[in-house]
N, CA, C and O atoms as CSV, one atom per row, in Angstrom:
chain,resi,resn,atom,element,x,y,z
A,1,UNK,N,N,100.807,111.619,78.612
A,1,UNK,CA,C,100.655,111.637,80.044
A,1,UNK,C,C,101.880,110.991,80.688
A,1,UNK,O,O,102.345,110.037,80.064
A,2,UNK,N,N,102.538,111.370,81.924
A,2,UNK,CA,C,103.446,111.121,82.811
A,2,UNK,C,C,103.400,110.301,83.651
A,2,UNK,O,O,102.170,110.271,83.687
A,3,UNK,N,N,103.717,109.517,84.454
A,3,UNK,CA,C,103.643,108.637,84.968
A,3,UNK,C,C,105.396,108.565,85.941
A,3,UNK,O,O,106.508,108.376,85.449
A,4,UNK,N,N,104.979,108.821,87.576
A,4,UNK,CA,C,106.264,108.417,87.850
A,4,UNK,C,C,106.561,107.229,87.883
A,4,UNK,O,O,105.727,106.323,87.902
A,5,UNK,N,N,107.817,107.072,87.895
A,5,UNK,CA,C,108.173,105.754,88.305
A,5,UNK,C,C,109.322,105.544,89.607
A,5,UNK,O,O,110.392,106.142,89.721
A,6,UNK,N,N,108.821,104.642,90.414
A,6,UNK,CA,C,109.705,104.322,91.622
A,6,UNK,C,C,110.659,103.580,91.549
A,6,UNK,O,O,110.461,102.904,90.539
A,7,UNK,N,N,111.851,103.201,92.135
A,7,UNK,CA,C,112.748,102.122,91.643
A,7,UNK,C,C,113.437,102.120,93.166
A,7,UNK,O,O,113.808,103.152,93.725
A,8,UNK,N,N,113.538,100.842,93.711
A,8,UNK,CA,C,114.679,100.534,94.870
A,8,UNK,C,C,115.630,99.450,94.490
A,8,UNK,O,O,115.321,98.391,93.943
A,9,UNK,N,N,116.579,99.757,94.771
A,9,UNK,CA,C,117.904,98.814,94.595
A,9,UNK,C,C,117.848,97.619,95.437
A,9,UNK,O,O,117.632,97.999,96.588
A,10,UNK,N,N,117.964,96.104,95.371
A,10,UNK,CA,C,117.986,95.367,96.189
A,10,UNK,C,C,119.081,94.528,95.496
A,10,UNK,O,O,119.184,94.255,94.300
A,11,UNK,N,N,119.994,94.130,96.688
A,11,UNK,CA,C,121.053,93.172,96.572
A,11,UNK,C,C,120.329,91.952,96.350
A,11,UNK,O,O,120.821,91.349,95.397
A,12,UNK,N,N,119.751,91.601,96.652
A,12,UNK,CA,C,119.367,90.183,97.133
A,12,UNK,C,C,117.492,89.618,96.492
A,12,UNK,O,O,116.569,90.385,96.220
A,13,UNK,N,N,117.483,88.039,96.424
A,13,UNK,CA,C,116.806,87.533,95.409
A,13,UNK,C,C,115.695,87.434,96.746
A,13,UNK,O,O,114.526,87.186,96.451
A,14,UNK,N,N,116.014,87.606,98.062
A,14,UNK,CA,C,115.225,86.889,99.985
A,14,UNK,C,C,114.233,87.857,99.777
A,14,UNK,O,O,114.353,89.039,99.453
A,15,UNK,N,N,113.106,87.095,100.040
A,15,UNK,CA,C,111.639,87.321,99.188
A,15,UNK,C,C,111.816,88.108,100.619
A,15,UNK,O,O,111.501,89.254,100.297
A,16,UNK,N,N,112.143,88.144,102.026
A,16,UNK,CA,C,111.657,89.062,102.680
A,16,UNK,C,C,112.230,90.469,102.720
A,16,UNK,O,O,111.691,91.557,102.925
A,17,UNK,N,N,113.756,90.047,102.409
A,17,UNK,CA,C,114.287,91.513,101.960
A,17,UNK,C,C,113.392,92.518,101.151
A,17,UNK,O,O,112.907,93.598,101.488
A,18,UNK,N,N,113.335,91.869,100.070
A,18,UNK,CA,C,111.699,92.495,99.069
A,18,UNK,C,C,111.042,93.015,99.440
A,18,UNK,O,O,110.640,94.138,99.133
A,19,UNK,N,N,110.627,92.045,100.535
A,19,UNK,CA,C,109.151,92.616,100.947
A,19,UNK,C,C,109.493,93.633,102.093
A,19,UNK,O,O,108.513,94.044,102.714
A,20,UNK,N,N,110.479,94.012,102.400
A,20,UNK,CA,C,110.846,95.310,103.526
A,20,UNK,C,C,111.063,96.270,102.688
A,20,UNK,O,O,110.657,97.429,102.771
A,21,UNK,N,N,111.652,95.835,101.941
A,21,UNK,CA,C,111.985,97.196,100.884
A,21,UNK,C,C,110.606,97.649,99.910
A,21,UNK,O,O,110.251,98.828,99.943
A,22,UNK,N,N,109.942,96.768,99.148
A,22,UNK,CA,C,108.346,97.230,98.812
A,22,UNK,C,C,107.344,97.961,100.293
A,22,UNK,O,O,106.438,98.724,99.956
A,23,UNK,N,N,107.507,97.747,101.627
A,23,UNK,CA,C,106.862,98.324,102.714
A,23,UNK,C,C,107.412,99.967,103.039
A,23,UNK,O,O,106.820,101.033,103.211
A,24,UNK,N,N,108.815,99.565,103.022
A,24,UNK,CA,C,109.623,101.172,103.225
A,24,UNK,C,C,109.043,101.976,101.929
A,24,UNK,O,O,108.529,103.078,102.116
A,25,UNK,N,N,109.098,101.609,101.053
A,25,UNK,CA,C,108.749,102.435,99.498
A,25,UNK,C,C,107.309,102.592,99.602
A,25,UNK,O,O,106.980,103.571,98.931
A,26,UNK,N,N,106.323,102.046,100.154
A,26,UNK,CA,C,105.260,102.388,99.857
A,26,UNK,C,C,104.659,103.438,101.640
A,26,UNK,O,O,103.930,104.376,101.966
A,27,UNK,N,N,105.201,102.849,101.997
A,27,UNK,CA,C,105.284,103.943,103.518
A,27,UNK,C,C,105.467,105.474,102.692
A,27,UNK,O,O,104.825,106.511,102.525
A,28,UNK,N,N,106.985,104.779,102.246
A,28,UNK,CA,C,107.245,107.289,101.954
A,28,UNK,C,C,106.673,107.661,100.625
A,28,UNK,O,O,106.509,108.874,100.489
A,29,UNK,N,N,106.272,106.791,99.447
A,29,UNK,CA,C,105.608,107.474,98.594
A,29,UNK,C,C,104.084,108.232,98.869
A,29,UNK,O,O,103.689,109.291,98.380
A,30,UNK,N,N,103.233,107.137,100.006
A,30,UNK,CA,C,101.909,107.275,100.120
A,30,UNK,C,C,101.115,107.974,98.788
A,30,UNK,O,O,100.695,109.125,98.663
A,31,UNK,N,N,101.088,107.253,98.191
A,31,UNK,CA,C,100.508,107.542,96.572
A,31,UNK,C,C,99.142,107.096,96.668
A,31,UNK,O,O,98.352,107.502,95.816
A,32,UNK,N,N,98.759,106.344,97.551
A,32,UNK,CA,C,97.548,105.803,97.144
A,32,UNK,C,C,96.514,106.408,98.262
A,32,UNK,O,O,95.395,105.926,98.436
A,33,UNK,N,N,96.961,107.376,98.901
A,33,UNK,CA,C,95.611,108.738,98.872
A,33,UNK,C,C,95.031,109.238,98.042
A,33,UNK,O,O,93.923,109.694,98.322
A,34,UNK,N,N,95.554,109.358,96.665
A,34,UNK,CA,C,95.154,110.129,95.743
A,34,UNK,C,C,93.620,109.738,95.060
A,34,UNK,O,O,92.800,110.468,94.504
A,35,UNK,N,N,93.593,107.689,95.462
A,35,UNK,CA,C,92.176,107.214,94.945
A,35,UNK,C,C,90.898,107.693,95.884
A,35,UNK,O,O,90.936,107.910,97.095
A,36,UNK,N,N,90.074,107.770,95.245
A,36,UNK,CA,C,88.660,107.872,95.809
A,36,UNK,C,C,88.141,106.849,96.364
A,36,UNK,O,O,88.436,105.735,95.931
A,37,UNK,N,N,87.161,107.006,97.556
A,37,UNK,CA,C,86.512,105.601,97.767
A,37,UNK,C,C,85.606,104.703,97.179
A,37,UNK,O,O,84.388,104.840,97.065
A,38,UNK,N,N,86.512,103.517,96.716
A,38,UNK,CA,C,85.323,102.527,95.846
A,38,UNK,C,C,85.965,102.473,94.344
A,38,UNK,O,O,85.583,101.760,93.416
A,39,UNK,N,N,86.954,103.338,94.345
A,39,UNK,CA,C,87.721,103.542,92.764
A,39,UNK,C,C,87.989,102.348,92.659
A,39,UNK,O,O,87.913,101.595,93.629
A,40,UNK,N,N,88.343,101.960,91.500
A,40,UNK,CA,C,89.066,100.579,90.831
A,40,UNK,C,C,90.038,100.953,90.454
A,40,UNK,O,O,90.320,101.725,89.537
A,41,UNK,N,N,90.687,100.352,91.237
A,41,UNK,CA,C,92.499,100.565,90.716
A,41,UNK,C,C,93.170,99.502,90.322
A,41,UNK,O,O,93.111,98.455,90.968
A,42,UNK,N,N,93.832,99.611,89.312
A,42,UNK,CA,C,94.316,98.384,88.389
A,42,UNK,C,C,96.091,98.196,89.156
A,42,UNK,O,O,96.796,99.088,89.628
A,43,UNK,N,N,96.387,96.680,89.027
A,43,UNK,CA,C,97.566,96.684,89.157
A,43,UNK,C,C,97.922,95.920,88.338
A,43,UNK,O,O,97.236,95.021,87.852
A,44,UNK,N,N,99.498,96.295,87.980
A,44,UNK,CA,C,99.964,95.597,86.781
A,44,UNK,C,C,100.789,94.682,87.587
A,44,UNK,O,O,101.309,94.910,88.679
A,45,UNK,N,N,100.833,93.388,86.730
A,45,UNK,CA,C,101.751,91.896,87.334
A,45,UNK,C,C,102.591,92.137,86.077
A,45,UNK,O,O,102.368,92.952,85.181
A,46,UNK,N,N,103.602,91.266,86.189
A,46,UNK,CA,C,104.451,90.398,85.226
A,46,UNK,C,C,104.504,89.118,85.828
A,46,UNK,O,O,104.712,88.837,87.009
A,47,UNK,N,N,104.254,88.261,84.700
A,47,UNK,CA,C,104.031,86.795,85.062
A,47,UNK,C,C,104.961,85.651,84.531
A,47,UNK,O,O,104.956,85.290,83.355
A,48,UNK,N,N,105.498,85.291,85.188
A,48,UNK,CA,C,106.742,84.397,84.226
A,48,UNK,C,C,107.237,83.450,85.068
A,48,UNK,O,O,106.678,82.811,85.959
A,49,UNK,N,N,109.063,83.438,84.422
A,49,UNK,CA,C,109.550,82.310,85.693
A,49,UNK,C,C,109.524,82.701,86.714
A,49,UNK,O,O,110.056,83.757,87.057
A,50,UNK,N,N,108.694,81.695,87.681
A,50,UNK,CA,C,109.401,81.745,89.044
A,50,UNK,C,C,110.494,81.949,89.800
A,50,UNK,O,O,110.541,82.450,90.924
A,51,UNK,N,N,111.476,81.488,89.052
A,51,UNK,CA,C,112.946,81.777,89.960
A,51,UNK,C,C,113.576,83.510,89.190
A,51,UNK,O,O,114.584,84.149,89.492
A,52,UNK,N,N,112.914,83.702,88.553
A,52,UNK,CA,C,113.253,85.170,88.003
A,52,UNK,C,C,113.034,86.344,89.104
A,52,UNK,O,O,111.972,86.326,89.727
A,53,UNK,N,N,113.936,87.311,89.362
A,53,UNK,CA,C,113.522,88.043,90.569
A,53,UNK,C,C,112.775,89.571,90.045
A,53,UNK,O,O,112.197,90.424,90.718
A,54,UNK,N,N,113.046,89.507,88.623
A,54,UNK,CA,C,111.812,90.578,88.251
A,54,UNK,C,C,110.398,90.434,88.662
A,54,UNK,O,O,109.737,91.381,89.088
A,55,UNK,N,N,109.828,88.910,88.488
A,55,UNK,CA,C,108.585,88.954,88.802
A,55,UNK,C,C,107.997,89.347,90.339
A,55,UNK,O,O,108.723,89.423,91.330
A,56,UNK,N,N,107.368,89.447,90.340
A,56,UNK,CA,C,106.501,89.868,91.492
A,56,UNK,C,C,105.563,88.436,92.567
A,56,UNK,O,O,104.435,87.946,92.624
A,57,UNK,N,N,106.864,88.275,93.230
A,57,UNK,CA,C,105.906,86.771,94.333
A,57,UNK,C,C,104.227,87.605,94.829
A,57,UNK,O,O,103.793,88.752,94.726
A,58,UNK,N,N,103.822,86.636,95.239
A,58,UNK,CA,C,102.599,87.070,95.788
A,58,UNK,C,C,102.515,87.387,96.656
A,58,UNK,O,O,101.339,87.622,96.931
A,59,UNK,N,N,103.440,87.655,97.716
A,59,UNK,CA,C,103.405,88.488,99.245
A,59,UNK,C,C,103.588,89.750,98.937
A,59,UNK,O,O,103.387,90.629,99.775
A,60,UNK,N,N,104.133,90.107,97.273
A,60,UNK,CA,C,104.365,91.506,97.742
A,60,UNK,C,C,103.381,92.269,96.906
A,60,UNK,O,O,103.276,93.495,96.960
A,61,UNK,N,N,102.345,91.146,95.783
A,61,UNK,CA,C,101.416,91.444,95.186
A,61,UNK,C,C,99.789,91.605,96.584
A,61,UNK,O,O,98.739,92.079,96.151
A,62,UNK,N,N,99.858,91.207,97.936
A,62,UNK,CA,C,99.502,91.364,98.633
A,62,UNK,C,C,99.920,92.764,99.461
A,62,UNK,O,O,99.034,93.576,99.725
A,63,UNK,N,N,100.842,92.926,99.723
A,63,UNK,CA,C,101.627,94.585,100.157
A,63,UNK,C,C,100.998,95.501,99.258
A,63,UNK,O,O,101.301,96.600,99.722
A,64,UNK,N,N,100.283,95.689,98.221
A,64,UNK,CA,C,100.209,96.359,97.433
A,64,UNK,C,C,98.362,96.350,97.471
A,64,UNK,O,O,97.774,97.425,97.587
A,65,UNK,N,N,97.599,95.057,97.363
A,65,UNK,CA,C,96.749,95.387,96.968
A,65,UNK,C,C,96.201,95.972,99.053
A,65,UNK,O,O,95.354,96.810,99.363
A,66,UNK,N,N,96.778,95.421,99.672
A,66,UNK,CA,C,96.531,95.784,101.049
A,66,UNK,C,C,96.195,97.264,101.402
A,66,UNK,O,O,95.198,97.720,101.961
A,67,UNK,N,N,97.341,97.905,100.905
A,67,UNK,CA,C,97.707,99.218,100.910
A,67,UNK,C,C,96.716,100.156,99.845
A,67,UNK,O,O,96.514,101.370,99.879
A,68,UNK,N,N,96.180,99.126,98.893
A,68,UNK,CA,C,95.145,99.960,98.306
A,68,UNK,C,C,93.907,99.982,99.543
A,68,UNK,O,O,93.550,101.073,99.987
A,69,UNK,N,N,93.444,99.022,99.928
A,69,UNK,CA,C,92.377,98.480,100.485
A,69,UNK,C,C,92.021,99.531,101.422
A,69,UNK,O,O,90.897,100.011,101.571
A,70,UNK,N,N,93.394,99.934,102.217
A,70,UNK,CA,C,93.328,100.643,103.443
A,70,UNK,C,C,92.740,101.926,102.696
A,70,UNK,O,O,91.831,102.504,103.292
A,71,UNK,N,N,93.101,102.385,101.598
A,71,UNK,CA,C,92.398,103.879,101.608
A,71,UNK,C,C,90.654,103.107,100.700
A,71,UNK,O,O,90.316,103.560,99.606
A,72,UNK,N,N,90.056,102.311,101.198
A,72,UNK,CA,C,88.817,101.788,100.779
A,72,UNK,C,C,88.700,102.085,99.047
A,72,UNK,O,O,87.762,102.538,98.391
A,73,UNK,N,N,89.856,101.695,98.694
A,73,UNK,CA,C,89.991,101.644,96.500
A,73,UNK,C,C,89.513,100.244,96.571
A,73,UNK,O,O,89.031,99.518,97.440
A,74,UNK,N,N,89.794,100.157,95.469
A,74,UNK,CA,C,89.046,98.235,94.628
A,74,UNK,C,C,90.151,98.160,94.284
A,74,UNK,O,O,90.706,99.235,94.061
A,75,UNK,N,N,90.734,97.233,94.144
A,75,UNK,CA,C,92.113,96.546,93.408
A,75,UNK,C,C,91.538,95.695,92.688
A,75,UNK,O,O,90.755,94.835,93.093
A,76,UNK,N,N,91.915,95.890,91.485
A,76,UNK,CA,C,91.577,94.845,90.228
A,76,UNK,C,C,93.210,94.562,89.337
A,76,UNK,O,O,93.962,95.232,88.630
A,77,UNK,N,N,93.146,92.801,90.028
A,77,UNK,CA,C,94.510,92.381,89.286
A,77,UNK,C,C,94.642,91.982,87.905
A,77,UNK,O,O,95.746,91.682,87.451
């Protein structure tokens, strides 16, 4: 099975830059019509150092489960 994957380029470590660029990306994919209402939808974290900018702060682990919410899915972290 396939699975896309999204990717945005960011210069910068500024948790709000991030978080504009995770809002723009999830604005034009709109992927998360595809759940049903009440579905459980899983999201994947990576959990590690803090000062690492792979991980995922929690404002933008909020952008995400938000955006599930709105199409009435379950987010299960």
């Amino acid at each position: 099975m396939k699975s896309d994957v999204y990717f945005v380029r960011i210069s910068s470590a500024d948790k709000e830059e991030r978080a504009l660029a995770l809002k723009k990306l999830l604005a034009e994919i709109n992927h998360f019509t595809v759940y049903k209402k009440e579905e459980i939808i899983p999201v994947k974290l990576t959990i590690g150092d803090s000062p690492c900018v792979y991980n995922l702060h929690p404002q933008m682990v909020k952008l995400v489960v938000s955006e599930v919410k709105k199409h009435q899915a379950r987010p299960f972290l």
